[in-house]
N, C-alpha and C positions, 0 to 999 in steps of 0.2 A: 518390210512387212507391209500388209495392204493396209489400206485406211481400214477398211471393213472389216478388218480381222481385226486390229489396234484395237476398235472401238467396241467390239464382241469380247477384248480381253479385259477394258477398262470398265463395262457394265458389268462384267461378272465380277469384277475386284470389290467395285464400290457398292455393288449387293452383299459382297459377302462380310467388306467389313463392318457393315449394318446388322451381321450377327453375330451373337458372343464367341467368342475365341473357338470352343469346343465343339459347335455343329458347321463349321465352316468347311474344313475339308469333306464331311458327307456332302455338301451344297455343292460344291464344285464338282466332285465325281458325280452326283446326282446329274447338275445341270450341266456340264461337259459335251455329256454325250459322246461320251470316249475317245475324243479330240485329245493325242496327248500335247499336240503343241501346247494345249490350254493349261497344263502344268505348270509354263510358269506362269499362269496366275498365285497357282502355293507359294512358288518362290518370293512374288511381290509383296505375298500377304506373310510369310516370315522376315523379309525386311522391314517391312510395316511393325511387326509386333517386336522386332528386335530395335527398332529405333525407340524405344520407348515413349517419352515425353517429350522429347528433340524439340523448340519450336512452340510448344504447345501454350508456354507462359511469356507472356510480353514480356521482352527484354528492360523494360522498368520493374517490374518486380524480381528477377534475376539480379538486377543490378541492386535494390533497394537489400535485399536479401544479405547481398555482397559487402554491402555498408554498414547494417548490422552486426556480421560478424567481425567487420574490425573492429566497428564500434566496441564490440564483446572486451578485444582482447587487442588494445593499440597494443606497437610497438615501444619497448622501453625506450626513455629519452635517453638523448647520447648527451654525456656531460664532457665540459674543457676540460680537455687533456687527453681523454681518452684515447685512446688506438683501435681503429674498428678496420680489422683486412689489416693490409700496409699505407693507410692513412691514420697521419695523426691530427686528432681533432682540434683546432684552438680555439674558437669560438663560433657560436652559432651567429649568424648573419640578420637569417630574418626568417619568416613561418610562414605557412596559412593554410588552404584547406587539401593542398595536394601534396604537402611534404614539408623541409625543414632544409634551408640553406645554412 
């Protein structure tokens, strides 16, 4: 692809997703100008709206998010003796903030 076309597909993308979901394919066929290579510009803009949120929240709050919900609901403690799989447990070792030896 030329530069000059790349760069004619990539203003019309990032104009259009400057408008709400619903008048974007009139913009495109408007601003097209009957060019169907420019089509996939739609394509880009339904991968765009099908990637949802992807990326959108810093991976500290994903991960902070992720803490909370163990926080919600730890894992039951394993007691001596137990049988957890095909290990038998005899005593716990030692702890801390990533697991349980």
């Amino acid at each position: 692809m030329h530069p000059e076309r790349w760069k004619r597909m990539d203003d019309l993308l990032q104009r259009a997703l400057r408008l709400p979901q619903d008048e974007r394919r009139a913009f495109l066929r408007r601003e097209s100008g009957g060019d169907v290579a420019l089509d996939e510009v739609e394509s880009l803009l339904s991968s765009h709206d099908q990637a949802g949120s992807f990326l959108e929240q810093p991976a500290v709050h994903v991960a902070a998010q992720a803490m909370a919900l163990v926080a919600e609901s730890p894992a039951p403690p394993v007691r001596d003796g137990q049988i957890v799989s095909h290990y038998h447990i005899l005593q716990k070792l030692g702890g801390g903030g990533m697991g349980v030896v």
